[in-house]
KEVO-742503 format. One line per 4 residues: number of its first residue (from 0); for each residue y negated, z negated, x negated of C-alpha. Coordinates in steps of 0.25 Angstrom, whole numbers, plus 5000, padded with zeros to 4 digits. Example, Ala and Ser with C-alpha at 12.3 -4.5 7.8 and 13.67 -1.06 7.14 Angstrom:
2
0> 5018,4969,4951 ~ 5004,4971,4945;
***
This chain:
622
0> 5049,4750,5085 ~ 5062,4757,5084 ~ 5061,4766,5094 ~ 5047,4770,5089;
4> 5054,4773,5073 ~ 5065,4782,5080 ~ 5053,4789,5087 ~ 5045,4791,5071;
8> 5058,4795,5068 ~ 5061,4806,5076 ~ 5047,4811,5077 ~ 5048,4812,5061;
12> 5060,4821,5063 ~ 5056,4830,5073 ~ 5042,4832,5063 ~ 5052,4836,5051;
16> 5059,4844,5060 ~ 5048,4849,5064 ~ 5039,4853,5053 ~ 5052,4857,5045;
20> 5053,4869,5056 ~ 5039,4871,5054 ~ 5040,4873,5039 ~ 5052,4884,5042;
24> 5045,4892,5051 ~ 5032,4892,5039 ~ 5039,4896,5028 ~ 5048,4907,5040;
28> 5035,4915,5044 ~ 5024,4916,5032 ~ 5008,4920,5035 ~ 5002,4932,5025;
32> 4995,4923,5017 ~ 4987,4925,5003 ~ 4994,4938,4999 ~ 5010,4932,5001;
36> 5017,4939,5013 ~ 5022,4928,5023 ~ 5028,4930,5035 ~ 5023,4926,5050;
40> 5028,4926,5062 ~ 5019,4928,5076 ~ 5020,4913,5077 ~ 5014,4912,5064;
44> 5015,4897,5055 ~ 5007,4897,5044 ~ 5009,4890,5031 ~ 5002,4880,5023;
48> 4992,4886,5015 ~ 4998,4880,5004 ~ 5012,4884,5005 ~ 5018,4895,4996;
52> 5027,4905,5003 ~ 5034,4914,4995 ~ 5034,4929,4997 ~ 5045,4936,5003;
56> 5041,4950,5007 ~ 5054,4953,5012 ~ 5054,4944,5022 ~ 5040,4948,5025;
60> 5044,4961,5028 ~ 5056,4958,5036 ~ 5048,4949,5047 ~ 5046,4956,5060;
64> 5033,4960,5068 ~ 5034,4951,5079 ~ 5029,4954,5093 ~ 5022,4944,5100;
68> 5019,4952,5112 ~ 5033,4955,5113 ~ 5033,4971,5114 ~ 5041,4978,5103;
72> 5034,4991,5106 ~ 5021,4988,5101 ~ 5018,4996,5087 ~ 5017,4984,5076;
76> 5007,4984,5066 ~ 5011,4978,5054 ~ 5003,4971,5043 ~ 5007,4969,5028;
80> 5001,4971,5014 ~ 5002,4984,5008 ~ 5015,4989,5001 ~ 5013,4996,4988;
84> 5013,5011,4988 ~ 5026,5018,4985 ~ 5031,5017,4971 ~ 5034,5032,4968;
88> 5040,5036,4955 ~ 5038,5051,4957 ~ 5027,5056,4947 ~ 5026,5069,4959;
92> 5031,5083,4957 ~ 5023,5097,4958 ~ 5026,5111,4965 ~ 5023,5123,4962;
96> 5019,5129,4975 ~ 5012,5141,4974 ~ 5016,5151,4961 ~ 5001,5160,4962;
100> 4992,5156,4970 ~ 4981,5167,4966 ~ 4969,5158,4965 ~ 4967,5148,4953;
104> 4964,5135,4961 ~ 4950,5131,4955 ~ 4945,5126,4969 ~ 4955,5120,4980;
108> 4951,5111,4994 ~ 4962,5109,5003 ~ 4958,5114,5017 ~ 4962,5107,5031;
112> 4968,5119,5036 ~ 4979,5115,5023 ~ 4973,5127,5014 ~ 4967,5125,5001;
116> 4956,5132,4998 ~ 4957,5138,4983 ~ 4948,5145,4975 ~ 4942,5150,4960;
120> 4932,5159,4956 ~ 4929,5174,4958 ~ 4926,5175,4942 ~ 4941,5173,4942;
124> 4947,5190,4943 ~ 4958,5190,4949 ~ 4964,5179,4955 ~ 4979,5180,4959;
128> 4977,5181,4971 ~ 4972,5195,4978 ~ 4961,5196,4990 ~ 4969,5198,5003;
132> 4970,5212,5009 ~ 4959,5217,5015 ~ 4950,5207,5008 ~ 4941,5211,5003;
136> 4938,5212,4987 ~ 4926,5206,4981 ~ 4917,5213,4973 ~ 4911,5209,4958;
140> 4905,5213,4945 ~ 4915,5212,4934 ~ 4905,5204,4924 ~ 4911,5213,4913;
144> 4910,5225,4917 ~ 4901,5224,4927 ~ 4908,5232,4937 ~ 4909,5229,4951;
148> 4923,5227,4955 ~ 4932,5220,4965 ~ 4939,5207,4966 ~ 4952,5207,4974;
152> 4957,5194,4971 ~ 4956,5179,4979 ~ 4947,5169,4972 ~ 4951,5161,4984;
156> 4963,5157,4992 ~ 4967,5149,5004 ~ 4980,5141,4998 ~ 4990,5136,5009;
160> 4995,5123,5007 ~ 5006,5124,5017 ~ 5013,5137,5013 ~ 5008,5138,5000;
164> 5001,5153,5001 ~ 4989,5158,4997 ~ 4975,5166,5004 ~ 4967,5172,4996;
168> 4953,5171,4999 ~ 4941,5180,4995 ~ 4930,5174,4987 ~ 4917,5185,4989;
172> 4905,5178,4990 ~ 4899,5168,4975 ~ 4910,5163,4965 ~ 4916,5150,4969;
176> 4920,5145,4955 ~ 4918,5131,4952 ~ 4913,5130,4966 ~ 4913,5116,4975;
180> 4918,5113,4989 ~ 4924,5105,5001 ~ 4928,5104,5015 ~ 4917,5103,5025;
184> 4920,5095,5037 ~ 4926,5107,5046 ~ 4936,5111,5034 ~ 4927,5122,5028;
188> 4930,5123,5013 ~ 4916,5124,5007 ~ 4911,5129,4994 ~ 4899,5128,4987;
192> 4894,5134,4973 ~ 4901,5141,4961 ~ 4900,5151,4949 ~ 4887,5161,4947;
196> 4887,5169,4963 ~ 4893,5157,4969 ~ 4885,5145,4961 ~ 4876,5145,4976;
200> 4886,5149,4985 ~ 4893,5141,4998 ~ 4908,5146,5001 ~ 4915,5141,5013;
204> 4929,5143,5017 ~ 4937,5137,5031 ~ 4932,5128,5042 ~ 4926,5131,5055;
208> 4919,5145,5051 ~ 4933,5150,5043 ~ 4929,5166,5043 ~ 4943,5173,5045;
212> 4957,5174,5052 ~ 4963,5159,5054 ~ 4966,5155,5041 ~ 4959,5166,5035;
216> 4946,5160,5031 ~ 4935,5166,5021 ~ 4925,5163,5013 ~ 4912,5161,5017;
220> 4903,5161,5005 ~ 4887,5160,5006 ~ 4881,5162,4991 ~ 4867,5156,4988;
224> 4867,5146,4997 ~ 4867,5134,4987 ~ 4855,5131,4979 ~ 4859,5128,4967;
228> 4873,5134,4959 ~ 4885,5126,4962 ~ 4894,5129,4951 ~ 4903,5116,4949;
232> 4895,5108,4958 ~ 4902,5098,4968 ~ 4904,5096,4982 ~ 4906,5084,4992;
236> 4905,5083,5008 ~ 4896,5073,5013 ~ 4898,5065,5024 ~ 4888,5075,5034;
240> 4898,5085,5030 ~ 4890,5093,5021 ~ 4892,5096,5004 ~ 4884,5093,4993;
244> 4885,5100,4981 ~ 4883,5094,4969 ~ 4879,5100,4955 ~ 4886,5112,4948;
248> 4881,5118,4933 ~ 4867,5116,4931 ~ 4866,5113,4945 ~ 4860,5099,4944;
252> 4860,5097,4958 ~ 4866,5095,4972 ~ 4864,5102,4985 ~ 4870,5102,5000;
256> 4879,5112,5007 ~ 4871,5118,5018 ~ 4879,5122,5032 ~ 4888,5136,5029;
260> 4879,5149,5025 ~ 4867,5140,5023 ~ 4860,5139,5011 ~ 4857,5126,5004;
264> 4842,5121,5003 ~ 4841,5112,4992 ~ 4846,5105,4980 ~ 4846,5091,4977;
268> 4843,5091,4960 ~ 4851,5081,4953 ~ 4849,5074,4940 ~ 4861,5069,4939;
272> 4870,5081,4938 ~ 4860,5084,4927 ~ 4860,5070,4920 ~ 4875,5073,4919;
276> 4876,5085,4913 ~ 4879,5086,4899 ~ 4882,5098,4888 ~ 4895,5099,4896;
280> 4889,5098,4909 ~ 4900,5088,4915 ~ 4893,5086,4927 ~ 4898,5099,4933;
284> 4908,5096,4947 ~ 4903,5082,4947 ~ 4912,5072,4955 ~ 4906,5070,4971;
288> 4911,5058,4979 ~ 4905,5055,4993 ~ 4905,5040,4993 ~ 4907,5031,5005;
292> 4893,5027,5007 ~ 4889,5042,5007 ~ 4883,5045,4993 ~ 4889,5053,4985;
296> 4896,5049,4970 ~ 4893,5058,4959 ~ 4899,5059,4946 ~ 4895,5069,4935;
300> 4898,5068,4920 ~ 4900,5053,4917 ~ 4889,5046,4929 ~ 4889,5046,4944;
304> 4880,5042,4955 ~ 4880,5042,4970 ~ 4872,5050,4977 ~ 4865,5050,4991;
308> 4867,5064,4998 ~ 4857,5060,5011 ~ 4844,5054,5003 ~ 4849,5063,4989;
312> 4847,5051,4981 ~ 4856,5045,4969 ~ 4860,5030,4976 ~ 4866,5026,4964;
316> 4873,5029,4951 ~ 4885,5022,4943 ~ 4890,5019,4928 ~ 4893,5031,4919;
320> 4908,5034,4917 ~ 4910,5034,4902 ~ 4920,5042,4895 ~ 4917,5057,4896;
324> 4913,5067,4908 ~ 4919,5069,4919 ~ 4914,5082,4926 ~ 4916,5097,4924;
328> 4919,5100,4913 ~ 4925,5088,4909 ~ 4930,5086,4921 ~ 4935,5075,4925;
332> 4941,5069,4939 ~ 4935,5062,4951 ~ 4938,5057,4964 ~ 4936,5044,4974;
336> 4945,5035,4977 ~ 4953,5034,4988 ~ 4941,5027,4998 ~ 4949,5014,5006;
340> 4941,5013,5022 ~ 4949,5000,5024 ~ 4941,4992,5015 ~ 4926,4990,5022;
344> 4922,4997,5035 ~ 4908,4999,5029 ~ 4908,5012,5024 ~ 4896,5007,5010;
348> 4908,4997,5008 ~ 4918,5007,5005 ~ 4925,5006,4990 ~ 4923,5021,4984;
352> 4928,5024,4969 ~ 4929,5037,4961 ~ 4937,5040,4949 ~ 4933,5049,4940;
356> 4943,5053,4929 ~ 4945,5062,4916 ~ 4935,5072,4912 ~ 4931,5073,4896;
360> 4921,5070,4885 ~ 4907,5075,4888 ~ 4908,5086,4876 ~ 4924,5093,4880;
364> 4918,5103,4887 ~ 4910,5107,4876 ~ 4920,5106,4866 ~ 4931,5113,4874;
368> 4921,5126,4877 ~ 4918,5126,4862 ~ 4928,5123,4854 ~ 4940,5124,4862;
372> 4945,5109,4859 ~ 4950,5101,4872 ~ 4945,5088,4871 ~ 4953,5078,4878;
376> 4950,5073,4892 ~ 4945,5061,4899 ~ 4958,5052,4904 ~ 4949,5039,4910;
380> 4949,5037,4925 ~ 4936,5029,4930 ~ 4936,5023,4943 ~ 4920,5019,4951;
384> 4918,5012,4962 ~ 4905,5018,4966 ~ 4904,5008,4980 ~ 4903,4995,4968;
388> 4889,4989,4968 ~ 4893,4990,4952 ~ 4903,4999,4950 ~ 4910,5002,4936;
392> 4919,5015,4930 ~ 4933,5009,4929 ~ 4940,5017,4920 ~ 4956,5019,4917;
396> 4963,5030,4910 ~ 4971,5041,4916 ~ 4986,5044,4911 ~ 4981,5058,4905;
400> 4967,5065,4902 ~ 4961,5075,4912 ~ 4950,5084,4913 ~ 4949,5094,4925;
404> 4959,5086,4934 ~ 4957,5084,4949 ~ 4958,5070,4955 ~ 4964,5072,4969;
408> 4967,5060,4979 ~ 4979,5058,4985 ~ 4983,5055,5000 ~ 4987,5040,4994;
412> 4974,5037,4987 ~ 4978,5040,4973 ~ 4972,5051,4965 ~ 4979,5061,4957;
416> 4973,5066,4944 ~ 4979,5081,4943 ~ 4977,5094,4933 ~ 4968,5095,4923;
420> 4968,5096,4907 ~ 4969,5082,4896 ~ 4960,5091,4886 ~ 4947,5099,4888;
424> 4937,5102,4900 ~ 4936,5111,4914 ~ 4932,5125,4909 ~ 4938,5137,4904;
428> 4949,5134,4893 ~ 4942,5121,4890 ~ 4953,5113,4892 ~ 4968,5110,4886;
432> 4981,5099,4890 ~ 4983,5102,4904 ~ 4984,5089,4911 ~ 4998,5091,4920;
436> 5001,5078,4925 ~ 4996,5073,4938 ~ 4992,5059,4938 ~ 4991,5048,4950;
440> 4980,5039,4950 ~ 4982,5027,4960 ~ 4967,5020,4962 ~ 4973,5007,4968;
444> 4982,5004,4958 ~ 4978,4994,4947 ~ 4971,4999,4935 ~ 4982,5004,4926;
448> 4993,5007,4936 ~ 4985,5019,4941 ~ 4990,5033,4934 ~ 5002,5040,4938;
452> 5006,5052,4930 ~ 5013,5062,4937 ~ 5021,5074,4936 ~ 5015,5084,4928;
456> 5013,5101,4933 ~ 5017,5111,4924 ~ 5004,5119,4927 ~ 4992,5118,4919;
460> 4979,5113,4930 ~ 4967,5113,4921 ~ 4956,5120,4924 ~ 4952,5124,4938;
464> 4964,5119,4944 ~ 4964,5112,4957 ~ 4972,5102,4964 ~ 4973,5098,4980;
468> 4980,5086,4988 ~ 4986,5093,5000 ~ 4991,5086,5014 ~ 5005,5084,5009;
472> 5001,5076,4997 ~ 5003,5084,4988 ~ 4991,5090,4977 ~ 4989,5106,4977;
476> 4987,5110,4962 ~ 4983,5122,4959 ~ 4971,5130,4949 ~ 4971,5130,4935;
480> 4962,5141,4928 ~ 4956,5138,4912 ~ 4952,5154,4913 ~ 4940,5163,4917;
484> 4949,5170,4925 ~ 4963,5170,4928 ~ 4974,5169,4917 ~ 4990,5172,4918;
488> 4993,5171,4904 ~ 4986,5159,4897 ~ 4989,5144,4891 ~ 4982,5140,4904;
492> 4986,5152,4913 ~ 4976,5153,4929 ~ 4983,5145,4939 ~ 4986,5149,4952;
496> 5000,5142,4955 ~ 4999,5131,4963 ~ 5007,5117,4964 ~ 5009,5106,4972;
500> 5009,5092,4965 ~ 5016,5080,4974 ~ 5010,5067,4970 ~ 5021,5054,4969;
504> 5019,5051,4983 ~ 5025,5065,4987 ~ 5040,5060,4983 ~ 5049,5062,4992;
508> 5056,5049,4992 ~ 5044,5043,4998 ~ 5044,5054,5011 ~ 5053,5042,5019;
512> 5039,5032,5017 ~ 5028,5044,5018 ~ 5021,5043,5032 ~ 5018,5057,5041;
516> 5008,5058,5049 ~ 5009,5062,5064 ~ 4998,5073,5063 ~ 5000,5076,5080;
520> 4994,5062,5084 ~ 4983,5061,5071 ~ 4968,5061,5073 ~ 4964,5074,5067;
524> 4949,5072,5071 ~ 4943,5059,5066 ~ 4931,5052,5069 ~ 4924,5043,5058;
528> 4928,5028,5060 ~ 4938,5030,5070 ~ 4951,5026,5072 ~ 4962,5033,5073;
532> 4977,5032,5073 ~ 4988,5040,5064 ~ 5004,5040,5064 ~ 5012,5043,5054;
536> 5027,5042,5051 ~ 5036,5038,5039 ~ 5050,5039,5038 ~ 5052,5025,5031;
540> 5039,5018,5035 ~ 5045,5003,5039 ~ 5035,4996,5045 ~ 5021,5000,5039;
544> 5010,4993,5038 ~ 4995,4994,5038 ~ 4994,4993,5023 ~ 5005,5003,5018;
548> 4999,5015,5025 ~ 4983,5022,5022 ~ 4980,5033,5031 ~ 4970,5041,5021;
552> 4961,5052,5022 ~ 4957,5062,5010 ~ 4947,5075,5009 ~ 4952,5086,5003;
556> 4944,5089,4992 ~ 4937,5105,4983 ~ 4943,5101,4971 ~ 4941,5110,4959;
560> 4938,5107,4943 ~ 4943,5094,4944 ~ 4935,5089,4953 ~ 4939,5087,4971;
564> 4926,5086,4977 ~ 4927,5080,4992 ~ 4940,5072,4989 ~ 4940,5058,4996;
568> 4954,5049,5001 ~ 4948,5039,5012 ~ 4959,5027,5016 ~ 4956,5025,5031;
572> 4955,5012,5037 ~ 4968,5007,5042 ~ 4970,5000,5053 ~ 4984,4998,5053;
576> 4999,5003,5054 ~ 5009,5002,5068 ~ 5023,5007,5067 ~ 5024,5013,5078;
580> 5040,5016,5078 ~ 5050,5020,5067 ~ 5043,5027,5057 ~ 5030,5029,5064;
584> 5016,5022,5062 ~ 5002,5025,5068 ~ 4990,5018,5059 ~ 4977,5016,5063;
588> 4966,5021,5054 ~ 4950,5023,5053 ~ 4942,5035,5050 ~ 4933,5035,5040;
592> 4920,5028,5045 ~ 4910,5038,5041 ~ 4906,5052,5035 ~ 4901,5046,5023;
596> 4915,5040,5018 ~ 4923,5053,5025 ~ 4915,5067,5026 ~ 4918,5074,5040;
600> 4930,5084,5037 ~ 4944,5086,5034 ~ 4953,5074,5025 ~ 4968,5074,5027;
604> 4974,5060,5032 ~ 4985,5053,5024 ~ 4994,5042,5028 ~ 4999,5035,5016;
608> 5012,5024,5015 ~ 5009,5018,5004 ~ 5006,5031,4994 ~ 5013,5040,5002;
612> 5005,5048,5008 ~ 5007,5057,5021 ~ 5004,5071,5023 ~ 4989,5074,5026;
616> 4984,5077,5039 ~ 4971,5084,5040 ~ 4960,5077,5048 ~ 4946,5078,5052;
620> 4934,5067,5050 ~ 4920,5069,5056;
***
């Protein structure tokens, strides 16, 4: 019996002993469990479900990556939740960059080949900027006098974005004013409609069919090729590469770009465009967003619908926005939210939202143009998921009102709000209070918490003034014309100088965490739903993980009176980061899956460490 007590005895130590070890090892190497960051070793004890463990994301970040197979070599791949974006206190600065530009900037689309495509209108004599030698001049009847005269001076330019210079370009064929346009997918800039000679006519600039020395391209005009006058219509690629156009004054209707030099068969008439016109029209240059099931959203005045471009059939229509008007001449912003590819591989499952922003009453117009008083602008910002089976405008205000602004999308998924005036309408001298200050919207932030205001320019942007993001981050700002012609000496003088505005995340202290991208070993040429791998550097990465990068893909839009037709920022699917060495990663990403979410063409690729964004690098979908 005694013997049989010292063995109970010993056994119960050795179980203490035991389990004591046990516990020590639990509470040494914690699981990721319910939102707490534990810690586990490749052995990996579990805890009790019912154990607390307290957070200690030091420790967590100090554990190494073991390996199990025993070679040190092998690139690791590392796993964590998402650090926040960078916590930048800059509120961004501006250059001047180029003092005379000679052309006011009224239309602008950034061009693959890093040139910016920039034009005005021929009623405009003179610009700033002569024709070329040996150019020749083009003719016209002086309304006034009727003579017949010539005009010497460049109605168009090529603007370089590297070297900041200047090509004038001659516009001969129909006027181009308040025209639309995009890029077609072999990089040709093309043009449709405009004023009085040019309300039918198809301009085309670049691409494959570039007329000229290298780097010397023309125009290639075509007048009367459109059915119907396209003077402040829209433009949008479709995802078989061709444009619709959509609208323009009195032009209650929509028709599709035929292949260069052909003429257009028919138009499509369309009551809605009509429904939405009221004594101040304010349904001219109506917001056109290609939705990631392939219709097409579009917003005029205060309503919008979706429509199908194969059958030509309305699918669906959504609430109406209260508050005021939105389009010309009210005038008001638009765009679509950064569209997210990592949440469902099924492409009618994919969260698309637009934001429409600003404009003015129904009746400012009116009262502008007749009594000269500048009624204040709209400063709400409403949010729509057009994907929800029961979507609802969600509405918040912005820091300052703005009529005549552009909404451009940043490499990081944030939208800046840019020019513009806080009193008044689009049209000549129908507006007051230029709106200076830049502002950042951030979409993921909680309601609230979204508005940043930033630097303000020194140069008024009301009117016809333009702005671009470029490759290096930065936004191209230009234009800026209240006047039937162009004015030196004037409250609101013609604009032709040009700046640079450099957004927060542009600071130089942050260079050490912004990523570069090797361009000599990236996939220029993508295939829809393929993979492919990029690598990037940063100075100070650490050790990356998969959610503190976004490798994202943006379409440069025609941006003119407020409006940037075309624009989209897609985040691609991510498939994970590896640190490769020092300073060195390589992450695998997806292409868009189809040509209904990304149009074949040009989009420039980001990387972005948490907000910072790299510099772009063109590539090509199809």
């Amino acid at each position: 019996m005694t013997q049989m007590i010292k063995a109970l005895f010993i056994c119960t130590l050795l179980f203490l002993s035991v389990d004591a070890d046990h516990r020590l090892r639990r509470r040494k190497y914690k699981l990721r469990k319910n939102g707490r960051n534990h810690q586990t070793p490749h052995f990996g004890f579990l805890p009790y479900q019912d154990e607390k463990i307290p957070l200690n994301p030091e420790a967590d970040n100090k554990i190494p990556f073991e390996d199990t197979n025993g070679d040190a070599n092998i690139p690791k791949q590392i796993e964590e939740l998402a650090k926040p974006d960078f916590d930048i206190e800059s509120d961004g600065h501006w250059d001047l960059i180029n003092q005379n530009s000679g052309v006011s900037a009224m239309h602008v689309n950034l061009l693959p080949t890093n040139k910016i495509i920039v034009y005005d209108s021929k009623i405009y004599k003179p610009s700033r900027l002569n024709l070329a030698p040996g150019t020749p001049c083009v003719p016209y009847k002086d309304d006034q006098t009727k003579e017949d005269k010539l005009d010497c001076a460049a109605h168009a330019m090529e603007y370089d974005i590297e070297t900041d210079e200047v090509r004038p370009i001659a516009v001969a064929a129909g006027d181009p004013w308040c025209s639309c346009g995009g890029l077609a997918p072999d990089g040709t800039f093309v043009s449709a409609g405009g004023f009085a000679d040019g309300g039918k006519t198809l301009r085309y600039i670049g691409g494959d069919k570039c007329q000229g020395a290298k780097d010397q391209c023309a125009w290639r005009e075509y007048d009367n090729l459109l059915v119907d006058v396209r003077w402040y219509a829209s433009q949008l690629l479709l995802p078989n590469g061709n444009f619709i156009v959509v609208g323009g004054r009195r032009s209650f209707s929509y028709e599709y770009i035929p292949k260069e030099g052909q003429a257009s068969k028919k138009t499509f008439f369309f009551p809605f465009l009509y429904e939405t016109s009221d004594i101040d029209e304010n349904n001219l240059y109506p917001f056109v967003h290609l939705s990631t099931d392939g219709n097409i959203f579009i917003f005029s005045n205060n309503r919008s619908l979706l429509l199908n471009p194969t059958t030509n059939k309305v699918v669906r229509t959504f609430p109406v926005l209260p508050g005021g008007a939105r389009n010309y001449p009210a005038s008001g912003m638009s765009a679509l939210l950064p569209i997210d590819l990592n949440t469902d591989a099924n492409t009618n499952k994919i969260k698309v939202e637009v934001i429409v922003c600003g404009g003015n009453v129904p009746d400012a117009f009116q009262i502008a143009e007749t009594k000269k008083t500048f009624l204040p602008a709209l400063d709400d910002c409403n949010r729509l998921i057009i994907t929800d089976p029961k979507p609802k405008w969600d509405t918040e205000l912005m820091p300052s009102k703005r009529t005549m602004g552009d909404s451009l999308i940043l490499p990081n998924g944030q939208i800046l709000f840019i020019n513009g005036a806080q009193k008044g309408t689009a049209a000549w001298w129908n507006a007051d209070e230029p709106n200076y200050t830049p502002v950042i919207y951030n979409p993921e932030k909680p309601k609230g918490q979204r508005f940043k205001v930033l630097k303000a320019s020194e140069i008024a942007r009301m009117y016809h003034s333009t702005s671009a993001v470029l490759p290096n981050g930065k936004v191209w700002v230009g234009g800026s014309n209240t006047h039937n012609n162009y004015r030196n000496l004037d409250r609101f003088p013609t604009e032709t100088r040009v700046e640079a505005f450099s957004p927060p995340y542009l600071n130089k202290e942050f260079d050490k965490y912004r990523p570069t991208i090797d361009e000599t070993a990236l996939t220029k040429e993508l295939k829809y739903g393929d993979s492919f791998e990029l690598e990037f550097t940063v100075e100070n990465g650490g050790e990356l993980s998969k959610n503190d990068i976004k490798v994202t893909m943006y379409s440069p839009p025609f941006t003119t009176h407020g409006v940037s037709m075309g624009q989209k920022l897609l985040v691609l699917k991510n498939d994970g980061v590896i640190n490769v060495s020092q300073g060195t990663f390589r992450i695998k990403v997806v292409a868009p899956p189809s040509n209904v979410v990304a149009p074949p063409g040009y989009y420039l690729l980001f990387v972005v460490h948490r907000g910072l964004p790299s510099k772009g690098a063109w590539v090509r979908i199809q």
